[in-house]
Short mmCIF file of the C-alpha atoms (twelve columns), coordinates in Angstrom:
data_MODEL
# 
_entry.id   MODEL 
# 
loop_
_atom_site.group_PDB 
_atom_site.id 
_atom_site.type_symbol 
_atom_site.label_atom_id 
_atom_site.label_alt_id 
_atom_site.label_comp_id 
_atom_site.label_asym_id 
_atom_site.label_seq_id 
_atom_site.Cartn_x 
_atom_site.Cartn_y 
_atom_site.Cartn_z 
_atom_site.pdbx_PDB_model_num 
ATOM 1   C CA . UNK A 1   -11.524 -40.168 -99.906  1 
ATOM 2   C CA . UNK A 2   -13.754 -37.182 -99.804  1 
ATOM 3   C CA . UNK A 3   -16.017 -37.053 -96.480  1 
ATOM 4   C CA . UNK A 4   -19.771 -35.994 -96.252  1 
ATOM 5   C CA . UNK A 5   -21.443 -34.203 -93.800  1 
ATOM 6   C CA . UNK A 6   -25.795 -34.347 -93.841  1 
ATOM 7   C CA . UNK A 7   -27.434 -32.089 -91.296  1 
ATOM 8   C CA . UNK A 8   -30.395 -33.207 -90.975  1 
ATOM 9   C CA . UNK A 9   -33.639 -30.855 -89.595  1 
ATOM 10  C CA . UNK A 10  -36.596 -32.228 -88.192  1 
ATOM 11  C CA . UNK A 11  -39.467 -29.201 -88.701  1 
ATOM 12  C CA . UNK A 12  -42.780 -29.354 -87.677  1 
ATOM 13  C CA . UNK A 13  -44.255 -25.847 -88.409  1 
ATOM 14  C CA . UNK A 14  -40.986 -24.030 -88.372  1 
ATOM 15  C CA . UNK A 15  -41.568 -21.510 -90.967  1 
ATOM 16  C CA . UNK A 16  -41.257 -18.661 -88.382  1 
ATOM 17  C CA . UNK A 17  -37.073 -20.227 -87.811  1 
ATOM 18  C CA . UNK A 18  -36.292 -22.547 -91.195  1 
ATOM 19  C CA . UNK A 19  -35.094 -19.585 -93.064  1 
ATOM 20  C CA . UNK A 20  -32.340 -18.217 -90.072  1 
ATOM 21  C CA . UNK A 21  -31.736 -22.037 -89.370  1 
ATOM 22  C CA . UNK A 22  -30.625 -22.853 -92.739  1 
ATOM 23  C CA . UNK A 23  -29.088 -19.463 -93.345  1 
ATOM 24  C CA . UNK A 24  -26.608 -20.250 -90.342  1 
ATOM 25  C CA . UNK A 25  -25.513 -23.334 -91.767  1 
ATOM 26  C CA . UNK A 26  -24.880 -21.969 -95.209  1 
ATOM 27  C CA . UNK A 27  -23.040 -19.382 -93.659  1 
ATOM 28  C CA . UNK A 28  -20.590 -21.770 -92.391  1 
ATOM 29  C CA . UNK A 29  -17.145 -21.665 -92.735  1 
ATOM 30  C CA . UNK A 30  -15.658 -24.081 -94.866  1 
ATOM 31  C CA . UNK A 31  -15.905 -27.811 -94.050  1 
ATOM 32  C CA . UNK A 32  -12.235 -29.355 -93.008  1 
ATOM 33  C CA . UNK A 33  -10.321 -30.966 -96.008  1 
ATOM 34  C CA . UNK A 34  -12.117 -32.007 -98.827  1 
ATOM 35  C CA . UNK A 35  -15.181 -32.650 -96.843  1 
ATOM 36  C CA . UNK A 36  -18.951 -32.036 -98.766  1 
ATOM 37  C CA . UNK A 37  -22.161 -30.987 -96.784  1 
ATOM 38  C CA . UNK A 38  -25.976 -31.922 -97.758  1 
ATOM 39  C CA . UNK A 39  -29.003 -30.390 -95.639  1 
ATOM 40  C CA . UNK A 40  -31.866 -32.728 -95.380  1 
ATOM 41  C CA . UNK A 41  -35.427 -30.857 -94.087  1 
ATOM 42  C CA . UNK A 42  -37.531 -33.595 -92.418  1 
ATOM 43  C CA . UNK A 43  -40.568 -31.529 -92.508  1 
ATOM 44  C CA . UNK A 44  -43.716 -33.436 -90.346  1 
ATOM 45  C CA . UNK A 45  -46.917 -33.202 -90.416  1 
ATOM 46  C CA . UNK A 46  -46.788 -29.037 -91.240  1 
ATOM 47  C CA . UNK A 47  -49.687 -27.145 -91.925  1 
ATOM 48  C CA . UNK A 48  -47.413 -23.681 -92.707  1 
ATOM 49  C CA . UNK A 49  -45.081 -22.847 -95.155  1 
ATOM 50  C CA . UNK A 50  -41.997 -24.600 -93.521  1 
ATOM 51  C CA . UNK A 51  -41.326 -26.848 -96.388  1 
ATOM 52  C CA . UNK A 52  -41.677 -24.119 -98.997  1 
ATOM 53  C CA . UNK A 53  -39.476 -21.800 -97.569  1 
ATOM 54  C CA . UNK A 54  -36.788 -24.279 -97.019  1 
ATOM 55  C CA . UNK A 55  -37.061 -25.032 -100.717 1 
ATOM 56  C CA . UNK A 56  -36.390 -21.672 -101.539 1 
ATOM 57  C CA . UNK A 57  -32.711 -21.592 -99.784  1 
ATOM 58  C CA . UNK A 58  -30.439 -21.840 -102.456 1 
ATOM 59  C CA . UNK A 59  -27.435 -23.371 -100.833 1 
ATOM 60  C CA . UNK A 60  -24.095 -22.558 -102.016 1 
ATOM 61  C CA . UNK A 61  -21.023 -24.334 -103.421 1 
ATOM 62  C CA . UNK A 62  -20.007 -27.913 -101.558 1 
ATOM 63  C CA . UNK A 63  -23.780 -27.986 -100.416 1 
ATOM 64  C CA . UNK A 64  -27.194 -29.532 -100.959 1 
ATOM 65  C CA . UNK A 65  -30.468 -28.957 -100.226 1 
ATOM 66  C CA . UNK A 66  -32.954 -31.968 -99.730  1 
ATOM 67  C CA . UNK A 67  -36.886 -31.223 -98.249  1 
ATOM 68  C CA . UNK A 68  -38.537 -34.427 -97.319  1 
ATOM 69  C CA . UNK A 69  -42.312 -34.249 -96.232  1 
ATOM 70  C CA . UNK A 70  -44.057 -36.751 -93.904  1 
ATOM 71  C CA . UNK A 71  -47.917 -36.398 -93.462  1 
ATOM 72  C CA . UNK A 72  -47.486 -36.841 -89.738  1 
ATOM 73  C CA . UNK A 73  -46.076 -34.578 -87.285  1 
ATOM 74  C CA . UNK A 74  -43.723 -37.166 -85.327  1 
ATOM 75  C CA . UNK A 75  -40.183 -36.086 -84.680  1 
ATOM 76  C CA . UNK A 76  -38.519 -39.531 -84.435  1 
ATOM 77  C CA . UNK A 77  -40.541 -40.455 -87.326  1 
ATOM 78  C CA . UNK A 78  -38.763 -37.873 -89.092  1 
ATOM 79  C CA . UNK A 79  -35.616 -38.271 -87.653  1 
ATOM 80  C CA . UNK A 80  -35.558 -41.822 -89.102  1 
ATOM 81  C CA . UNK A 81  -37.097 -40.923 -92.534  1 
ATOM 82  C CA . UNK A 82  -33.410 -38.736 -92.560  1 
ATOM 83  C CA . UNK A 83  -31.406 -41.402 -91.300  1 
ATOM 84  C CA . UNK A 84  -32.602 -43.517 -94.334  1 
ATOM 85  C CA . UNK A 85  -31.710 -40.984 -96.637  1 
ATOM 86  C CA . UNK A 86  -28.206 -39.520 -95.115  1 
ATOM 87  C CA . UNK A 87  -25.335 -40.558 -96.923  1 
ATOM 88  C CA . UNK A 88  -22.780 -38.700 -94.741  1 
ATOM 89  C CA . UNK A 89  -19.977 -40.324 -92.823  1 
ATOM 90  C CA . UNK A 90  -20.953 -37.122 -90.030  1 
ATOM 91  C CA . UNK A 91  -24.561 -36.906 -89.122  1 
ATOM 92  C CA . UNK A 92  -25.500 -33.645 -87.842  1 
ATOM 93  C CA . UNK A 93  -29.011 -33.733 -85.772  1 
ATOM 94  C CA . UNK A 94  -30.586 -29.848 -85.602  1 
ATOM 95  C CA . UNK A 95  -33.543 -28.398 -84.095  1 
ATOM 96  C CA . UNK A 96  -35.227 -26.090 -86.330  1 
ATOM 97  C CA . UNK A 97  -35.380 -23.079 -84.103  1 
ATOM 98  C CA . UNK A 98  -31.078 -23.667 -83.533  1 
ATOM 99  C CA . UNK A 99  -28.746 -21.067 -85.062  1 
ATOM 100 C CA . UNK A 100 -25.479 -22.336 -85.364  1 
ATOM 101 C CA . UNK A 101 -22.411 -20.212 -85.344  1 
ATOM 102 C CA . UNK A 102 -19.852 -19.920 -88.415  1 
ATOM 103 C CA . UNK A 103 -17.297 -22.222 -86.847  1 
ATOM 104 C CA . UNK A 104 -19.832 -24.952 -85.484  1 
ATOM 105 C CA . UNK A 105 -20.247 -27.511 -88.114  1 
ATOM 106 C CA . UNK A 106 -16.552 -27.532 -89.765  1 
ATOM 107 C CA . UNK A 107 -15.149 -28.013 -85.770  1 
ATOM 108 C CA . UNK A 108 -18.141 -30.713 -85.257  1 
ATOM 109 C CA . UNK A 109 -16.573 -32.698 -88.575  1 
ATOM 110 C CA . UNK A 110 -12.741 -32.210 -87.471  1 
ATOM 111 C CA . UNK A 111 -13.820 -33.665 -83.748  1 
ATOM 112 C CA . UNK A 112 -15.900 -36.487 -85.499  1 
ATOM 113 C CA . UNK A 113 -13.092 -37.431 -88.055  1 
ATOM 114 C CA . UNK A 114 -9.913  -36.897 -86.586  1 
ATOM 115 C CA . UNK A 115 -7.670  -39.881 -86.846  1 
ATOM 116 C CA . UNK A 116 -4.942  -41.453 -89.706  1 
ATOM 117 C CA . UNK A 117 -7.687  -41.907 -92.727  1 
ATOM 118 C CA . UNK A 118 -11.540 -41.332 -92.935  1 
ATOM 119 C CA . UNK A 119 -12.371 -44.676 -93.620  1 
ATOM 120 C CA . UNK A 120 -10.506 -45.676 -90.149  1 
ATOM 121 C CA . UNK A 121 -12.756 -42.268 -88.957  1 
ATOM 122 C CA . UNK A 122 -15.946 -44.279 -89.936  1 
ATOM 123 C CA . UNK A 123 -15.173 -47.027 -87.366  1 
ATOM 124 C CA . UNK A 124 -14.797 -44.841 -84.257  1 
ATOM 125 C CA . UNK A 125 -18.061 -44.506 -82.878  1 
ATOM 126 C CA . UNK A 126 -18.008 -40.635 -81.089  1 
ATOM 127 C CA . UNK A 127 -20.487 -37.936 -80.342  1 
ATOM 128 C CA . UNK A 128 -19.911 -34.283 -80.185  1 
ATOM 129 C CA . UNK A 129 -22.002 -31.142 -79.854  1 
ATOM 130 C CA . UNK A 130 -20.845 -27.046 -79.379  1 
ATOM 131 C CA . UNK A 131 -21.101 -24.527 -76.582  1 
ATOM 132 C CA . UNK A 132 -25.025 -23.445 -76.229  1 
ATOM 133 C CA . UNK A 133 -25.597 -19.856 -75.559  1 
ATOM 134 C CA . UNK A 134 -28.973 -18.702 -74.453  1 
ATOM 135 C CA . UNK A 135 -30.256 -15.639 -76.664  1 
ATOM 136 C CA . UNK A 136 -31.781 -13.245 -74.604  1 
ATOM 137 C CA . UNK A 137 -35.697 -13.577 -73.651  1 
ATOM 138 C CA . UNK A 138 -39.007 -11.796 -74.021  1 
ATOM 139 C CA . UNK A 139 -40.177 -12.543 -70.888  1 
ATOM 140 C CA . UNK A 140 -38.408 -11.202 -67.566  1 
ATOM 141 C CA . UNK A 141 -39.113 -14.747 -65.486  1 
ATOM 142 C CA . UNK A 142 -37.341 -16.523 -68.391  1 
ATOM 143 C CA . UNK A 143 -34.327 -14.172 -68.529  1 
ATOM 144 C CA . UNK A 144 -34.132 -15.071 -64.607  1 
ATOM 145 C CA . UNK A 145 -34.546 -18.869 -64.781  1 
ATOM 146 C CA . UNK A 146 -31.560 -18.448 -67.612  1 
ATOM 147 C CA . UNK A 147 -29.070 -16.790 -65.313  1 
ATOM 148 C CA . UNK A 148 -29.009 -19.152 -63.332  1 
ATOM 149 C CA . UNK A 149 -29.713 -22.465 -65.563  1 
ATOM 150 C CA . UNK A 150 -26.762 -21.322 -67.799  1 
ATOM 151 C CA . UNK A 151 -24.631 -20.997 -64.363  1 
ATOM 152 C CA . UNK A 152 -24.890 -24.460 -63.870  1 
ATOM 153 C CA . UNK A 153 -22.048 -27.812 -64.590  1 
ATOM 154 C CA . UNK A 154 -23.818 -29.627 -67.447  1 
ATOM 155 C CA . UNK A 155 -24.514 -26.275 -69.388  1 
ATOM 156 C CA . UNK A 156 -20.794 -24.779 -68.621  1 
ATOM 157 C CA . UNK A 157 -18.573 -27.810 -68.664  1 
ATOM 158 C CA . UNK A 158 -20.466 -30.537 -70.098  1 
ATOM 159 C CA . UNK A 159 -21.803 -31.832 -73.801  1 
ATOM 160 C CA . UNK A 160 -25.396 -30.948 -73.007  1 
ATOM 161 C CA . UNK A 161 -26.596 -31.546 -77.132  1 
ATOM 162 C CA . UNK A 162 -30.087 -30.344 -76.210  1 
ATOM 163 C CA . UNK A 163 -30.646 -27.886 -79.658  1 
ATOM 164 C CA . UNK A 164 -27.559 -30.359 -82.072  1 
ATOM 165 C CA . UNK A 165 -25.543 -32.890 -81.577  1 
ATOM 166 C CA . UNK A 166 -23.451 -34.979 -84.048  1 
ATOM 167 C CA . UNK A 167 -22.451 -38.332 -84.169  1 
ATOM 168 C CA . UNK A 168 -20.396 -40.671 -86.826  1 
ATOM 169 C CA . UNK A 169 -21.780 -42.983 -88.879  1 
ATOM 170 C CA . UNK A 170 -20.201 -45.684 -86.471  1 
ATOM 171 C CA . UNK A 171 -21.563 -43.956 -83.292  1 
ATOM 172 C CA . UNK A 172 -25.302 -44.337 -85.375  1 
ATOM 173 C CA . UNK A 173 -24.931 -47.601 -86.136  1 
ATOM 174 C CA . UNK A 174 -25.588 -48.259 -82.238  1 
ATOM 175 C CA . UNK A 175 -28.926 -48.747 -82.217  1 
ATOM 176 C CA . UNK A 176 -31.429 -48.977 -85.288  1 
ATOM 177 C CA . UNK A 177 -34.837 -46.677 -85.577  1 
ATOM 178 C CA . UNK A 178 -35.144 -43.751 -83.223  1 
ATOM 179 C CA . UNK A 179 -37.681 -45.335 -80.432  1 
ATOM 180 C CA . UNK A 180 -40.392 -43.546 -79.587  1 
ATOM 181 C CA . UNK A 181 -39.502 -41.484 -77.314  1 
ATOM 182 C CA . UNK A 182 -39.336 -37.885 -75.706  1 
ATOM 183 C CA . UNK A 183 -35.549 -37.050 -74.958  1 
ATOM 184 C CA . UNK A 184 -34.369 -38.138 -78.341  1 
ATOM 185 C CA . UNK A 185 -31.106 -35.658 -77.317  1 
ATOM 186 C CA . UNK A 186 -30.405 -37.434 -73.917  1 
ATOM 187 C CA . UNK A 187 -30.934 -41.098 -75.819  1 
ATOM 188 C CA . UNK A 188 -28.591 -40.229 -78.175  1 
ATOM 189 C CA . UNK A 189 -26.208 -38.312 -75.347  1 
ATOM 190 C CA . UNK A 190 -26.018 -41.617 -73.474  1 
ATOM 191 C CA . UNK A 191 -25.301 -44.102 -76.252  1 
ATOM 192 C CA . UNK A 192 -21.802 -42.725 -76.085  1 
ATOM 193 C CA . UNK A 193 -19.251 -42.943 -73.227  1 
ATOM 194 C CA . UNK A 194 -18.327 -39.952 -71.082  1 
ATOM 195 C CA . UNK A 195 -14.549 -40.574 -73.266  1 
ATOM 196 C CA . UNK A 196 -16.267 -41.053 -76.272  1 
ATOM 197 C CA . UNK A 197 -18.404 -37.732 -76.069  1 
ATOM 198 C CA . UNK A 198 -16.846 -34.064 -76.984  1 
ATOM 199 C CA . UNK A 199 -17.799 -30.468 -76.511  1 
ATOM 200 C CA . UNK A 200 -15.854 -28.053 -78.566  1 
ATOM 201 C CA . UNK A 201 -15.988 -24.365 -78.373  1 
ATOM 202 C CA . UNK A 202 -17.852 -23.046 -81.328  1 
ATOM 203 C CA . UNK A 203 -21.487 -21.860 -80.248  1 
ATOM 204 C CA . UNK A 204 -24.962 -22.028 -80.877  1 
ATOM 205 C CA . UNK A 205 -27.997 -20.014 -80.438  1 
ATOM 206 C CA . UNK A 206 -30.814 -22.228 -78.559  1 
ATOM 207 C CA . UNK A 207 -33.863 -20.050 -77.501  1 
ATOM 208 C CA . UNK A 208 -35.400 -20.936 -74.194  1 
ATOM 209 C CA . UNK A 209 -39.209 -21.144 -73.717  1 
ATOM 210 C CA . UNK A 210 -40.843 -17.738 -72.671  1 
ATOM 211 C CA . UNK A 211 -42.820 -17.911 -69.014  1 
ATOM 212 C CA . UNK A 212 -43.390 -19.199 -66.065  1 
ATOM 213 C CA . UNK A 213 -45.976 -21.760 -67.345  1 
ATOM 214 C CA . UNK A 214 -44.049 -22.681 -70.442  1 
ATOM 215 C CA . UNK A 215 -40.527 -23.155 -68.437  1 
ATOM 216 C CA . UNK A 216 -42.376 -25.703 -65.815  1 
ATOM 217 C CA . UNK A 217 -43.872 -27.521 -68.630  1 
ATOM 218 C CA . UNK A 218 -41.089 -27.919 -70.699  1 
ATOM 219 C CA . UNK A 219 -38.574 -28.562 -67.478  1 
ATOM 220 C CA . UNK A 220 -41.653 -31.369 -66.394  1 
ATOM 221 C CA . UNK A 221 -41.172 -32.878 -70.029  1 
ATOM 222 C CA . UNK A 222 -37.718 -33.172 -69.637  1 
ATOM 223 C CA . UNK A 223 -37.692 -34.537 -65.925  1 
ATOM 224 C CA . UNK A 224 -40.303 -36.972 -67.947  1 
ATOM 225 C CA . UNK A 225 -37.784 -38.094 -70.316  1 
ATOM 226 C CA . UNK A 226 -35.362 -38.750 -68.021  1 
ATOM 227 C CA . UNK A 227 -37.905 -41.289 -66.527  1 
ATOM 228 C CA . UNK A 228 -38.856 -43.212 -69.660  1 
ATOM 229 C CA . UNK A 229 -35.494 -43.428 -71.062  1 
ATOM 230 C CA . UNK A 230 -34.176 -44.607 -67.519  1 
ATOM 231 C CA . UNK A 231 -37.353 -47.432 -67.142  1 
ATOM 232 C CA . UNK A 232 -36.811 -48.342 -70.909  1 
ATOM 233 C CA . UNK A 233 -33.031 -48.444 -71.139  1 
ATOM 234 C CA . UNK A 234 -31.585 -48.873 -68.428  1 
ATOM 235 C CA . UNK A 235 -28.469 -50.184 -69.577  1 
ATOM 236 C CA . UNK A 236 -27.389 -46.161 -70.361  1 
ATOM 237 C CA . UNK A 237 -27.267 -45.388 -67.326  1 
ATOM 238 C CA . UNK A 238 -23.589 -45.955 -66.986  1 
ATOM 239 C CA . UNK A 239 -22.878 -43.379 -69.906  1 
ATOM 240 C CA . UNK A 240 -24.662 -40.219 -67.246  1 
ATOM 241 C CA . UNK A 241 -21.985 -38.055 -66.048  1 
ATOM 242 C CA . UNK A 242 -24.053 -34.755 -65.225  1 
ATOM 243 C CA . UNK A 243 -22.715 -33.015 -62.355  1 
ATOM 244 C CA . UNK A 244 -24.675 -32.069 -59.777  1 
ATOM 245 C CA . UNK A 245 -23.948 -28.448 -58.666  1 
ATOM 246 C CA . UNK A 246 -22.035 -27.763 -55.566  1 
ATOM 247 C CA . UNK A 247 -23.855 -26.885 -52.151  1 
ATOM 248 C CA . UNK A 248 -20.965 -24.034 -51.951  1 
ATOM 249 C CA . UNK A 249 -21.932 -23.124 -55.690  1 
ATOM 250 C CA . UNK A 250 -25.939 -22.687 -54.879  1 
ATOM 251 C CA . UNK A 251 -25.043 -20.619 -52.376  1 
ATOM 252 C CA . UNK A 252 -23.190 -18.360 -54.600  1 
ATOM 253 C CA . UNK A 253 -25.638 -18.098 -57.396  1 
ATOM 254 C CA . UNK A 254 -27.948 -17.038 -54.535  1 
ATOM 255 C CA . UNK A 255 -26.329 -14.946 -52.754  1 
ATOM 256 C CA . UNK A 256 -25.212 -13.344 -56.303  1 
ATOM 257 C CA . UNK A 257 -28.639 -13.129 -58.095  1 
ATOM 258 C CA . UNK A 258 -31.478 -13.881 -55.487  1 
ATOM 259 C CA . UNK A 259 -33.966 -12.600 -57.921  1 
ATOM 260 C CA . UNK A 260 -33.304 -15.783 -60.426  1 
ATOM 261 C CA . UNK A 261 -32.186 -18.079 -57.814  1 
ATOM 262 C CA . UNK A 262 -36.135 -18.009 -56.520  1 
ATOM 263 C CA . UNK A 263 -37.437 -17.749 -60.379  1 
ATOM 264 C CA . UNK A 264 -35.206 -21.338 -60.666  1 
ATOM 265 C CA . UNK A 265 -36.334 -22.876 -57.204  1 
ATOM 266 C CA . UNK A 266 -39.452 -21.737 -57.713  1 
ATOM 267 C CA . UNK A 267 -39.570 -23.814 -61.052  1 
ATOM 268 C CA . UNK A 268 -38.330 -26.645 -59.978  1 
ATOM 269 C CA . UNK A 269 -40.747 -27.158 -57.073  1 
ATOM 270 C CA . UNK A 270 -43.795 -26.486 -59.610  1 
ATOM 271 C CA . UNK A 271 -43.323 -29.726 -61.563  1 
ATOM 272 C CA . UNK A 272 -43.295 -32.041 -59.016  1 
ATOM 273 C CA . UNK A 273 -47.242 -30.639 -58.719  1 
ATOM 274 C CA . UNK A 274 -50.055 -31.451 -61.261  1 
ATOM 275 C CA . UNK A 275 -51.179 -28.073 -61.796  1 
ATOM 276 C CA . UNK A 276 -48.798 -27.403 -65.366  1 
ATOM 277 C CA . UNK A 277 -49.154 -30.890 -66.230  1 
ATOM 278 C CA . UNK A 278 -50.010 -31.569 -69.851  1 
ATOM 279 C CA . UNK A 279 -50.837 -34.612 -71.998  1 
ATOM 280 C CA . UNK A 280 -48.684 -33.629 -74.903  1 
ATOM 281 C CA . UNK A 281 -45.135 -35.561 -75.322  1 
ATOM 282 C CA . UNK A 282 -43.839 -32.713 -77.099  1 
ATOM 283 C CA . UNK A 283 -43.477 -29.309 -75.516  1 
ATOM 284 C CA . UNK A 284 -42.268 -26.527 -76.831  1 
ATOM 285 C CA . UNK A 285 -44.451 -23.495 -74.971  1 
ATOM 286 C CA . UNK A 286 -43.975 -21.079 -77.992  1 
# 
């Protein structure tokens, strides 16, 4: 029995990224076995040409190309308008502005369907995501905060899944809609065991926010998500396993790069103040 693969997009005025995002995942190597792949473009609440230009992808053989337009821009809106569509045994969840390497998606499938049969694979709830890598920035504060943000345990050794993340259709079935909520990554991330979560090597390009003000709003949104999904569900918090990083290890990054080490401390003292707060849920700062 043939498996399917659906990568599914959620794109809210994207049309500066769609194009490379999809191109990636076309360019992908081929999918393991006899194993099929459909694209499905969530595109909410746009007022570009996001949708248009994703229409104009032509994917290639073993793929297809759905665009499905909601009026309103809600990313867990869309993200369940997909999930109602997918028919794939793997579900593939990718940010718009993500470019995926070659070898990403076919090792994401093989770690998500390993096992004597793919209709025993359906059955095995797992989650896997790749190796980020942080393209280099614009802006010299962001380049800073990155040397020393992609230094630390959860972004070396973990299965971060901020940018995609992939579950099976077994792992899904774990809860029904997406809630309404910010950190629709870490939600997903901690539905899944530490043993039932895997990282594998292939990489992926996920572009961090440029500035000072955009990198304490965005870190602020995430420290915010923590919160909600912690006072919401707090029955995941058994599934966290992020290291903390070593005393010994700050001291190294410090003594190594002082210049970023005060760009990251620096950061992370400015959100606990109300100065960068915003009232938007989502924050993207670009």
């Amino acid at each position: 029995m043939s498996v399917l693969v659906s990568v599914l997009i959620p794109a809210h005025n994207e049309a500066g990224y769609i194009g490379s995002c999809l191109d990636a995942v076309f360019a992908s190597d081929p999918l393991p076995g006899n194993a099929e792949g459909e694209v499905l473009v969530l595109a909410n609440g746009c007022s570009d040409e996001t949708a248009a230009q994703a229409r104009a992808v032509q994917p290639p053989e073993g793929w297809k190309l759905k665009v499905l337009e909601q009026a309103e821009g809600s990313k867990l809106g869309a993200l369940n308008v997909g999930d109602a569509a997918a028919r794939g045994d793997v579900l593939v969840y990718l940010d718009a502005d993500v470019t995926v390497s070659p070898q990403l998606i076919p090792q994401l499938t093989a770690a998500l369907t390993a096992g004597p049969s793919a209709a025993a694979n359906r059955c095995v709830p797992r989650y896997a995501s790749g190796s980020p890598q942080v393209p280099r920035a614009q802006s010299a504060i962001t380049r800073a905060y990155a040397r020393i943000w992609t230094q630390l345990p959860f972004f070396t050794n973990g299965v971060p899944g901020f940018g995609i993340f992939a579950m099976s259709r077994a792992g899904r079935q774990r809860w029904e809609d997406w809630p309404d909520i910010i950190a629709d990554d870490i939600f997903a991330r901690l539905n899944f065991a530490p043993t039932e979560r895997i990282r594998v090597p292939a990489t992926y390009n996920w572009p961090m926010v440029e500035g000072l003000r955009n990198l304490i709003r965005v870190r602020r949104r995430q420290n915010a998500g923590v919160a909600e999904i912690g006072q919401r569900h707090p029955n995941l918090a058994k599934n966290e396993d992020k290291p903390r990083p070593a005393k010994a290890d700050l001291l190294r990054l410090m003594a190594t790069d002082p210049a970023g080490f005060v760009v990251y401390a620096l950061v992370a003292a400015a959100v606990k103040t109300p100065l960068f707060a915003s009232s938007k849920r989502w924050t993207r700062g670009r």
